[in-house]
C-alpha positions in Angstrom: 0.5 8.9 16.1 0.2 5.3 17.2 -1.3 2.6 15.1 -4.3 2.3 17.2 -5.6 5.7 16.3 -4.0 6.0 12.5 -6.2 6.4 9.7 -5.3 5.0 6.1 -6.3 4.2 2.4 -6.1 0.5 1.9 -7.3 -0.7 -1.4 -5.6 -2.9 -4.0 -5.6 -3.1 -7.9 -4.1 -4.9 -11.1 -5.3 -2.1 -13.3 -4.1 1.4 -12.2 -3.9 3.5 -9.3 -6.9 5.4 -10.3 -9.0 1.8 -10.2 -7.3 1.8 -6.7 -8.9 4.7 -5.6 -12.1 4.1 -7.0 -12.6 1.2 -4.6 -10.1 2.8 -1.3 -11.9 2.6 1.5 -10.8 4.1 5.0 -9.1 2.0 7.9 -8.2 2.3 11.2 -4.5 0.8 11.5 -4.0 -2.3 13.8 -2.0 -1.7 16.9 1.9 -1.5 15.4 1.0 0.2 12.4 2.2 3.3 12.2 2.4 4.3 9.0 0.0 5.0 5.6 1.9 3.5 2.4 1.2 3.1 -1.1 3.2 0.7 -3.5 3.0 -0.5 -6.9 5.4 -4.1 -7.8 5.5 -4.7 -11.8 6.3 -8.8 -12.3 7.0 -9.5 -15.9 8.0 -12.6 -17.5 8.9 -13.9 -21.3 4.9 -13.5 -22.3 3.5 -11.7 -20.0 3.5 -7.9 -17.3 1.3 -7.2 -13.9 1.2 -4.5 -11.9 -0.4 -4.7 -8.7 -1.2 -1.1 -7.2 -1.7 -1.2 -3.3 -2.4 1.0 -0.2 -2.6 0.0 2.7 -1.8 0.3 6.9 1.8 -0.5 7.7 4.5 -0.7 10.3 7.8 2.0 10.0 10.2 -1.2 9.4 8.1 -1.9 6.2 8.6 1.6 4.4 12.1 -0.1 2.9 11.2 0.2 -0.7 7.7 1.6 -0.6 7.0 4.1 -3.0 5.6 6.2 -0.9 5.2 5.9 3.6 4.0 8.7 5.5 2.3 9.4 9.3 -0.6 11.3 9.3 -3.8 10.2 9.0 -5.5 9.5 5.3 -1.8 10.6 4.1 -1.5 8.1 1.5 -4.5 9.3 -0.5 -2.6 10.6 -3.6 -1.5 8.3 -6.3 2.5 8.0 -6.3 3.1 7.3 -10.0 6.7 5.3 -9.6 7.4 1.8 -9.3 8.8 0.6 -5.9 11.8 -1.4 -5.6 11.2 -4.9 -4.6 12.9 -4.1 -0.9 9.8 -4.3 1.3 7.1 -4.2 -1.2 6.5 -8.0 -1.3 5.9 -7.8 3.0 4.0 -4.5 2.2 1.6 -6.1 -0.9 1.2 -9.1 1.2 0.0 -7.3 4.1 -2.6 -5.3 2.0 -3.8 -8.4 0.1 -4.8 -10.0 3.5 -6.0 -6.8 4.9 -8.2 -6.3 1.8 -9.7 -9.5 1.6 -10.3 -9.7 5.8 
């Protein structure tokens, strides 16, 4: 399926992946992205944790380290529950936050 006509979740939270869904909304992918992927990244320092829960529209090269990539349309509407390595998740979160926020 090309990236033109690929349908995905995008949405992005600091609370969970169920406040995630609750605020998904549906999105045609941008030409080059071919795949639906959901990702979680937990940062923790001395005094504090964040998680940031994201799904969003991306491009095969980016699945590195995603927790989960997939191809057909709306695939990424379950809630993975394990964290991502940090391979490909920072391109991937990136990506979503601009795409959220556009």
């Amino acid at each position: 399926m090309t990236g033109a006509n690929l349908k995905c979740y995008e949405c992005i939270s600091t609370k969970s992946w169920n406040d995630c869904a609750s605020v998904q909304k549906e999105v045609t992918c941008a030409l080059g992205n071919d795949r639906c992927g959901s990702a979680v990244k937990e940062e923790k320092s001395s005094s504090a944790s964040v998680a940031i829960y994201a799904k969003s529209c991306l491009a095969q090269s980016q699945c590195s380290g995603v927790t989960h990539c997939c191809s057909g349309n709306l695939c990424n509407s379950a809630n993975p529950g394990k964290k991502s390595s940090a391979t490909g998740v920072i391109m991937f979160l990136a990506y979503a936050i601009v795409a959220f926020v556009r």
